[in-house]
C-alpha positions as CSV (number, residue, x, y, z in Angstrom):
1,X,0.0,0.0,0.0
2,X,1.6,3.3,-0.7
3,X,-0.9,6.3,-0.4
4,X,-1.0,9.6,-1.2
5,X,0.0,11.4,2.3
6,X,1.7,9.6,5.3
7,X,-0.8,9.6,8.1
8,X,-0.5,8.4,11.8
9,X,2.9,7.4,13.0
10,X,3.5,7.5,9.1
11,X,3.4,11.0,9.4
12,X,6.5,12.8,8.6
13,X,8.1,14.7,12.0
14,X,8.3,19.1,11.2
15,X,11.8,19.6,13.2
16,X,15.1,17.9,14.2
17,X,15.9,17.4,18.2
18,X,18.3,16.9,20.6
19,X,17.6,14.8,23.8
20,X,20.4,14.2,26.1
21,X,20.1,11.2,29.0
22,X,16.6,10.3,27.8
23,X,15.0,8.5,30.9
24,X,15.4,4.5,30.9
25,X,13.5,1.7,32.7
26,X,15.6,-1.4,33.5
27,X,19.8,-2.2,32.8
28,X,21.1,-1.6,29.7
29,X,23.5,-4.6,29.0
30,X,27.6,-4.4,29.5
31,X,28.8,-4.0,26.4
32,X,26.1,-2.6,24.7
33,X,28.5,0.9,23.5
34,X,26.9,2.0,20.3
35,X,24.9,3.7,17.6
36,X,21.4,2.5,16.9
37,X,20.3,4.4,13.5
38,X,17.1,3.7,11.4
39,X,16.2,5.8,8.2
40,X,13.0,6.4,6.2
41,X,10.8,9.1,4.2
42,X,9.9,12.7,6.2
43,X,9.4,14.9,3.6
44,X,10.3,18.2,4.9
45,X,7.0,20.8,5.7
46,X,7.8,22.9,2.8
47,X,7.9,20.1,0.6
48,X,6.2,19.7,-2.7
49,X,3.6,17.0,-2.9
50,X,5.0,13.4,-4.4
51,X,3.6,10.6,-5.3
52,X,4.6,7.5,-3.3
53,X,5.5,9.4,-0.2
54,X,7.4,6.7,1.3
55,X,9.4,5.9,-1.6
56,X,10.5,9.6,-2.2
57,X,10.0,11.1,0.5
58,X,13.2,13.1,2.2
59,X,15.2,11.0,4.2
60,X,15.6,11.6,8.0
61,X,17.7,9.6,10.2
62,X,17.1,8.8,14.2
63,X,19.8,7.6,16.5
64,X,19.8,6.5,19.9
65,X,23.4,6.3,21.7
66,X,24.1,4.3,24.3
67,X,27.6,4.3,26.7
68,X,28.6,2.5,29.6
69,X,24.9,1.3,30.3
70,X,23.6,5.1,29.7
71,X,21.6,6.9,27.3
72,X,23.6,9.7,26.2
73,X,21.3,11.1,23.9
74,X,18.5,10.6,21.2
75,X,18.5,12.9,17.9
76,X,17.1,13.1,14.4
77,X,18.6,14.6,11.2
78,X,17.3,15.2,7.5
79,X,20.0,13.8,5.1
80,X,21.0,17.2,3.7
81,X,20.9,16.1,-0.1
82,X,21.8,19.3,-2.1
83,X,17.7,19.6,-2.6
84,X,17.1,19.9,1.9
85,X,20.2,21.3,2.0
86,X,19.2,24.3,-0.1
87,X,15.7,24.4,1.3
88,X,17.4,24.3,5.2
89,X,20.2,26.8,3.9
90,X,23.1,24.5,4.9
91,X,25.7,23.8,3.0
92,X,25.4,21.1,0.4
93,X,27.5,17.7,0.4
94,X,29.4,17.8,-2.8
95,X,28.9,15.2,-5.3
96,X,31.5,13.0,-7.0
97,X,32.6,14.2,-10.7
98,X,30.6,10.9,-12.1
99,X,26.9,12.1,-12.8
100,X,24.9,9.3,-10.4
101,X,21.6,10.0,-9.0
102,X,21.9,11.4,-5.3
103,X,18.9,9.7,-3.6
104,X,17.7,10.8,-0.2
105,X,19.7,8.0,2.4
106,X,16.0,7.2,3.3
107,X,16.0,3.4,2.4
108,X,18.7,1.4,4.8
109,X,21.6,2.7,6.7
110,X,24.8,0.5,7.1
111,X,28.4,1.1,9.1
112,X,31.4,-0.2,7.2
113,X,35.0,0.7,7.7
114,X,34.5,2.8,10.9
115,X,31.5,5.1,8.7
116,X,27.8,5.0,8.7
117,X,26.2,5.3,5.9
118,X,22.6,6.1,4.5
119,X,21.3,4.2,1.3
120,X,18.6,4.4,-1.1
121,X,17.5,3.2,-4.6
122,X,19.2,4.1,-7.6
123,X,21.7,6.6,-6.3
124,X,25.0,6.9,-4.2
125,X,24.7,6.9,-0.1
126,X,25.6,9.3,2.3
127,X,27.9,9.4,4.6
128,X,27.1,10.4,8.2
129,X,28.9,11.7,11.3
130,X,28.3,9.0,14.2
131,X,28.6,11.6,16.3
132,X,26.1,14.5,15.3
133,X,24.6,12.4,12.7
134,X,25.1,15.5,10.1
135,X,25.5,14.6,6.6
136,X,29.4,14.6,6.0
137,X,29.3,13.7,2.2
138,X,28.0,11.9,-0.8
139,X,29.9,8.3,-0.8
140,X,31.4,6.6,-4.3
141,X,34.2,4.8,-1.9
142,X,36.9,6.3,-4.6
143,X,34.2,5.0,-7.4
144,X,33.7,5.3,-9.6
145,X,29.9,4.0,-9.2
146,X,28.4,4.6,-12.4
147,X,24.5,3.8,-11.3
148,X,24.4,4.2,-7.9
149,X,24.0,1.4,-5.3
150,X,20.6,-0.5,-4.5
151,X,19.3,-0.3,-0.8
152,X,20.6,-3.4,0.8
153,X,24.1,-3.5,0.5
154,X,25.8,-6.9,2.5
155,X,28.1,-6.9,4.5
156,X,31.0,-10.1,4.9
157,X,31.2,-10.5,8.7
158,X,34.7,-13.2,7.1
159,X,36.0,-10.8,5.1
160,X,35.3,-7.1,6.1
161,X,34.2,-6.1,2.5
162,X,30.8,-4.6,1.6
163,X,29.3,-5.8,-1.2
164,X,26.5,-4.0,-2.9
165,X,24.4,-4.0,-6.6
166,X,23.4,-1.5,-9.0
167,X,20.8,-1.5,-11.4
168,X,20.1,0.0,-14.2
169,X,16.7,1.0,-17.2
170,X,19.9,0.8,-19.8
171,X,22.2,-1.7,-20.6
172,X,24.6,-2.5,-18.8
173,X,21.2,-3.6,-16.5
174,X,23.3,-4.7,-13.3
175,X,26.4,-4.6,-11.7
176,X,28.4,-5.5,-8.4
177,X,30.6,-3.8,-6.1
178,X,33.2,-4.5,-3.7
179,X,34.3,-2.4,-1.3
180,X,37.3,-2.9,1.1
181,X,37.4,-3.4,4.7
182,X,39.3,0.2,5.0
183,X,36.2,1.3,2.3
184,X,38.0,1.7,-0.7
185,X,36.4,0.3,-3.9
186,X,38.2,-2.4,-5.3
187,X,36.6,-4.4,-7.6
188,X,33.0,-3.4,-10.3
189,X,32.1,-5.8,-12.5
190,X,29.2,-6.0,-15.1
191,X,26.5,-8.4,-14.3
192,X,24.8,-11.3,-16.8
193,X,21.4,-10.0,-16.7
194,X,19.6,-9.2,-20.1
195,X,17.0,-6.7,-19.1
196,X,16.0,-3.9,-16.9
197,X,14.5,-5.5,-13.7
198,X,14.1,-4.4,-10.9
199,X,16.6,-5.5,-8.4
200,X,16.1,-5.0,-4.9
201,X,18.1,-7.2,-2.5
202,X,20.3,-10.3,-3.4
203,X,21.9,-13.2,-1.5
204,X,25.8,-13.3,-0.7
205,X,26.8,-16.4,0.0
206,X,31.1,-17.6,0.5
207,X,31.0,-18.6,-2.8
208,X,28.0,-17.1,-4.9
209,X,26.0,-13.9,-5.4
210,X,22.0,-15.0,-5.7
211,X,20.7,-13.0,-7.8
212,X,16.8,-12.1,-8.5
213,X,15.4,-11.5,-12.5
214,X,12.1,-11.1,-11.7
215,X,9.0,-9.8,-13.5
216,X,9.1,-6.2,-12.0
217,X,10.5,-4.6,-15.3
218,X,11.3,-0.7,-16.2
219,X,8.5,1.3,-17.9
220,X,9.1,3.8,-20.2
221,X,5.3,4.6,-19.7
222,X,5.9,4.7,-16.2
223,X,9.0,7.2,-16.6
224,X,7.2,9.8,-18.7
225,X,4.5,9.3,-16.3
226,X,6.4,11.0,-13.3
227,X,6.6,7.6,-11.1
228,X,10.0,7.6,-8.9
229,X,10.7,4.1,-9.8
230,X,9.2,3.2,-12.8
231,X,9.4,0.0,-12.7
232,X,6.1,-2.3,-13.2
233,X,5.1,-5.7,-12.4
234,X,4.8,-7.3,-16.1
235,X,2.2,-10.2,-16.1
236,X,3.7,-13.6,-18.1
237,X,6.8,-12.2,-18.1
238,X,9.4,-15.3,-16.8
239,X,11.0,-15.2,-13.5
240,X,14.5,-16.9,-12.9
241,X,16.7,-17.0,-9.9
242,X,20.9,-16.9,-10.6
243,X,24.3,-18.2,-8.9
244,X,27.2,-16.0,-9.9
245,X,30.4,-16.6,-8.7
246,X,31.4,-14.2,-6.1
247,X,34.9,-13.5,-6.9
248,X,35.7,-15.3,-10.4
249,X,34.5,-14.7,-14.1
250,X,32.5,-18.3,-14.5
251,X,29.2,-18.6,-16.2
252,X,26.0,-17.5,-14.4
253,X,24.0,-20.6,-13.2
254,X,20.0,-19.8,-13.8
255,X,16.9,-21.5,-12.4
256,X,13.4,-20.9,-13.6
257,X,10.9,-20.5,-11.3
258,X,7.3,-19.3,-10.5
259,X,7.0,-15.9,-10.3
260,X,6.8,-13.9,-7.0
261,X,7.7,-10.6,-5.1
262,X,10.8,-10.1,-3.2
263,X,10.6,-8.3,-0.1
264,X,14.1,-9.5,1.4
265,X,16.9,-11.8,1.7
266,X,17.1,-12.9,5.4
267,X,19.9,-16.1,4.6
268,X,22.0,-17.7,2.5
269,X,23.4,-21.4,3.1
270,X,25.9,-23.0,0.7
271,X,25.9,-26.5,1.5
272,X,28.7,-29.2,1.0
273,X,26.4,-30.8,-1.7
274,X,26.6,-27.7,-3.4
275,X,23.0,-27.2,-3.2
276,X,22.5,-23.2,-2.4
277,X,19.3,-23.0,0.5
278,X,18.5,-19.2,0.2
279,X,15.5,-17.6,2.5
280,X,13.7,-15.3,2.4
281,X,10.6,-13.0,2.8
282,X,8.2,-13.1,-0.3
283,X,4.9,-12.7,-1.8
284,X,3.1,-14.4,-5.2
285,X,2.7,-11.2,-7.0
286,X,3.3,-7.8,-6.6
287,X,-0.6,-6.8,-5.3
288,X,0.9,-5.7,-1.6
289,X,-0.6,-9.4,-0.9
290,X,0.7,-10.6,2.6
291,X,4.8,-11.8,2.0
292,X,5.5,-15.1,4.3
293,X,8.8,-16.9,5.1
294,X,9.7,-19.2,2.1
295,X,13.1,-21.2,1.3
296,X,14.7,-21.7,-2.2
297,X,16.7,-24.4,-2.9
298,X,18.9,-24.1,-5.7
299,X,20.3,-27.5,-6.7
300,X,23.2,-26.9,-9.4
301,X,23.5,-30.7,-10.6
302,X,19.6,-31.3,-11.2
303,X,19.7,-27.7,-12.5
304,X,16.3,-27.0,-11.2
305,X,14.9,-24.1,-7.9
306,X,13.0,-25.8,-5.7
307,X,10.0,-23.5,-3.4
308,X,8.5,-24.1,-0.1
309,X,6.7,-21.9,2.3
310,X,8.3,-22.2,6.1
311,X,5.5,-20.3,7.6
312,X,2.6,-18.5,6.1
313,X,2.0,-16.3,8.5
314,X,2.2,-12.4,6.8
315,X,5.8,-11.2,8.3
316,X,8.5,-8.9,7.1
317,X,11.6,-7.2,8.6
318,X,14.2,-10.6,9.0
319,X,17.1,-10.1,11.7
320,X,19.9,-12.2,12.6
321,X,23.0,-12.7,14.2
322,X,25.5,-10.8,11.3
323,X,28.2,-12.8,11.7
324,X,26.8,-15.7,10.1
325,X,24.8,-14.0,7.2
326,X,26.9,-15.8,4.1
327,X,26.2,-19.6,5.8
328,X,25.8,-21.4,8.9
329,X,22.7,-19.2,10.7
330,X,19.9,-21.2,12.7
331,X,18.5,-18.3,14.3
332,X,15.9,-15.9,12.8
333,X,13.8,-13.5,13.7
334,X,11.1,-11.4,12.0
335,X,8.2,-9.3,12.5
336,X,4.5,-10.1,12.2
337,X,3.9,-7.1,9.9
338,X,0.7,-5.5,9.7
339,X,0.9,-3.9,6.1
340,X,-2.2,-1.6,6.0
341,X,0.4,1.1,6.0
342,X,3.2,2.5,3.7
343,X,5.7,0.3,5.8
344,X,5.0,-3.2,7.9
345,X,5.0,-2.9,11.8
346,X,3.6,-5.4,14.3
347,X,2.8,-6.1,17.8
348,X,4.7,-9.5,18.1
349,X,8.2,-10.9,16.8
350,X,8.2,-14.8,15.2
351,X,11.6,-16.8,16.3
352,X,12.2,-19.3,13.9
353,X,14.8,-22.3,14.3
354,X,15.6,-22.8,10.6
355,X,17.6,-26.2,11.9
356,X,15.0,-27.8,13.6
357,X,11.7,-26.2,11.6
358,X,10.7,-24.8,14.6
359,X,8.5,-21.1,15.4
360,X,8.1,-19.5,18.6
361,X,5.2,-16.2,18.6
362,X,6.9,-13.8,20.6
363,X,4.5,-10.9,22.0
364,X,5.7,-7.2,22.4
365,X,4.5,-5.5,25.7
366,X,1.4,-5.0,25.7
367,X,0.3,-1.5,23.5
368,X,3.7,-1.6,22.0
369,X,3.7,-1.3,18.0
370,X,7.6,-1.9,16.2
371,X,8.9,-2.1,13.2
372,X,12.5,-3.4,12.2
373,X,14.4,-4.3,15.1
374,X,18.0,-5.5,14.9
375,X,19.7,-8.5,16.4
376,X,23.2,-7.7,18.3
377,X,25.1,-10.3,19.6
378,X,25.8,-10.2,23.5
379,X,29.8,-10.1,22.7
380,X,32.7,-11.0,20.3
381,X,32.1,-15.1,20.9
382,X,28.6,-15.0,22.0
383,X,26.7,-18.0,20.8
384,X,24.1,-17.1,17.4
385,X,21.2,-16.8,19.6
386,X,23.1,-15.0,22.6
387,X,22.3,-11.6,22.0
388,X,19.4,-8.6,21.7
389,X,16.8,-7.0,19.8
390,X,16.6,-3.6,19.7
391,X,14.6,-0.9,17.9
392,X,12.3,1.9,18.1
393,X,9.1,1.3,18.9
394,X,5.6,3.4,19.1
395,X,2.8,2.7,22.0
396,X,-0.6,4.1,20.1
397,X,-3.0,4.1,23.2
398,X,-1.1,6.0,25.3
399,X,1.1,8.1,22.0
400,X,4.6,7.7,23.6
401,X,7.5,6.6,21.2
402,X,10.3,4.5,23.2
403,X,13.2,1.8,22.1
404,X,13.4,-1.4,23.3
405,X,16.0,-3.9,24.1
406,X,14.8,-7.7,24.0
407,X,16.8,-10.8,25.0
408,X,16.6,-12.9,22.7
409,X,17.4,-16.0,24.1
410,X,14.3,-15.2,26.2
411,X,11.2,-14.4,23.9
412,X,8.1,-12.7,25.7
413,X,10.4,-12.0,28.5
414,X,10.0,-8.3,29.7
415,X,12.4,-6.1,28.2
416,X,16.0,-5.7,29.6
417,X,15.5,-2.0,29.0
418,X,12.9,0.3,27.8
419,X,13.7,4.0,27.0
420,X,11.3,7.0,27.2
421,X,11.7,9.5,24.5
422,X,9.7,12.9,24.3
423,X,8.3,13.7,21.2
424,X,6.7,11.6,18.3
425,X,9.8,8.9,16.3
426,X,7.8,8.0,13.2
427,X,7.7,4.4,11.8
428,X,10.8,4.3,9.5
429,X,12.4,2.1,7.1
430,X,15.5,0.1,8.3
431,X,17.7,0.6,11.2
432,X,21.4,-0.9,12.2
433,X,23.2,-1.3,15.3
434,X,26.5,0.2,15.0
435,X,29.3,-0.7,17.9
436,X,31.0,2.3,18.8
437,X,34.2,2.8,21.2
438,X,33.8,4.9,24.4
439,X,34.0,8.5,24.2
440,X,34.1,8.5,20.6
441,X,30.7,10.5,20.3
């Protein structure tokens, strides 16, 4: 669903604040020294009406900084893009000499290489100060990045780098990226994909990129009609899933398959019989019907992509332990996502043991509405499941806006900690957790 003005908790906040030692119920865990940061749309009041609000609407970012079991402070910043730059009479970030398409950071936000950084579709991210939050400059890692990145970059927990896509409406339609552990990029290659699809998250596995040709194609029609991405679902067009080599030249490996709506990648698996178990959140077409948790199975020597449906309960928003996002991860968790808004949010989390089969309903307190939240792990060698979930979150009855920090090895549990925060925090996009060193902000 994506309507024509943001309404509710949609509803874009009017001005940026500062909140220092925001009150807190419970004990924050040791260890816990970070940034939590989640982006989406807030057009700015002045703003001229868009269609698909939450799609192009200016980007704002919230943070929530925690020290030493303290809340230093809560605040929220517009990405200054040269367009809210020039509206807020700041100073513009200057762009890289390559034209790309500057976005608004209101899509996904990601820390590599000691930065944080603000994505969104089609364009080049932002980098951001960790400790103001302020816009520091338009990112191409030393580029050049010739269409941008997509949303969801992916991050190897192995090797450090950051790997992200870029699609295209002209030929070439797709590429990848690799950027360094110290952020520089190092490697761009052009993708086998023969037409412009829409490409909105992908799979990185150790040894493959899965990648997603599916029937959401670019519109011409769509372009001259003013739409922000103008791509459209294309009925009988063929849908076809693909194993790509991650860091070598070999042939693309494709598997036809039913058509169906990515929402997002929540695992990869490469397994010693070099079957490739990818799941994910997904839908049958692209009619905003409810997505569910479904598992490919890609299956090399029979050459064929084989669908099931883990739960069909409607859910979005997958978290997980990061360090095993390119194999090896039992735990996952995701959100029982309400979607009669721009953007799913939910009263309750699903734990699902993808080893055993096994789901676990896990209520939110009681009044408590959430969208993303993101899984931290307690410490350097805590076990996959030994860790948090943390977020912002929104109490309707009562209109107070909060965070939360779950245990997750202890679902329906009250909350380790719940923070107070003054003011409305609108439902946003995605969020990260970002570990930060003492003092540094």
């Amino acid at each position: 669903m994506q309507p024509d003005a943001l309404s509710g908790n949609f509803a874009p906040v009017t001005e940026e604040r500062v909140l220092l030692e925001p009150a807190c119920t419970g004990t924050l865990p040791t260890g816990l020294d970070g940034l939590y940061v989640r982006t989406g749309p807030n057009p700015l009041p002045d703003a001229p009406p868009r269609p698909l609000p939450w799609l192009t609407g200016d980007g704002m970012v919230h943070g929530l900084r925690i020290e030493g079991g303290r809340v230093l402070w809560y605040r929220n910043r517009w990405i200054s893009t040269p367009e809210v730059a020039d509206r807020l009479g700041r100073s513009a970030p200057v762009p890289p000499p390559a034209l790309v398409p500057e976005g608004s950071g209101n899509l996904a936000v990601c820390p590599h290489a000691g930065n944080l950084y603000a994505f969104s579709e089609l364009a080049l991210p932002y980098a951001l100060s960790t400790g103001t939050l302020e816009t520091r400059a338009i990112e191409d890692f030393g580029g050049p990045l010739p269409a941008g990145s997509i949303g969801h970059p992916k991050a190897d927990a192995t090797t450090g780098a950051l790997h992200t896509l870029a699609y295209h409406f002209e030929a070439p339609y797709l590429r990848h990226h690799e950027v360094d552990r110290r952020g520089r990029l190092v490697r761009s290659r052009v993708l086998p994909l023969e037409r412009p699809a829409y490409v909105h998250d992908f799979g990185l596995g150790r040894r493959w990129l899965v990648l997603f040709d599916l029937p959401r194609l670019f519109s011409e029609e769509a372009l001259l009609d003013g739409q922000p991405l103008p791509y459209c679902w294309t009925e009988d067009a063929e849908a076809r899933v693909g194993l790509v080599p991650r860091d070598g030249d070999g042939p693309p490996l494709w598997f036809p398959t039913d058509p169906f709506r990515l929402e997002h990648v929540a695992a990869v698996h490469e397994e010693s019989s070099g079957r490739v178990v990818v799941d994910l959140i997904a839908g049958p077409a692209e009619d905003g019907t409810d997505a569910t948790l479904q598992r490919l199975t890609l299956d090399p020597g029979r050459g064929v992509c084989l669908r099931e449906v883990l739960d069909d309960r409607p859910q979005d928003l997958p978290t997980g332990d990061p360090r095993t996002a390119t194999g090896g991860r039992r735990w996952l968790w995701t959100l029982a996502a309400d979607r009669s808004g721009p953007a799913p949010v939910g009263r309750r989390l699903y734990r699902h043991d993808l080893l055993h089969g096994e789901r676990v309903e896990v209520p939110l307190p009681d009044g408590v509405v959430a969208g993303e939240l993101s899984y931290v792990p307690a410490h350097a060698r805590a076990e996959e499941d030994e860790g948090w979930l943390l977020g912002f979150c929104w109490e309707g009855p009562r209109s107070v806006p909060g965070f939360l920090v779950l245990d997750a090895r202890r679902p329906g549990a009250e909350p380790v900690a719940r923070i107070t925060l003054t003011g409305r925090v609108p439902h946003g996009s995605h969020g990260c957790w970002m570990a930060l060193p003492r003092g540094s902000g």
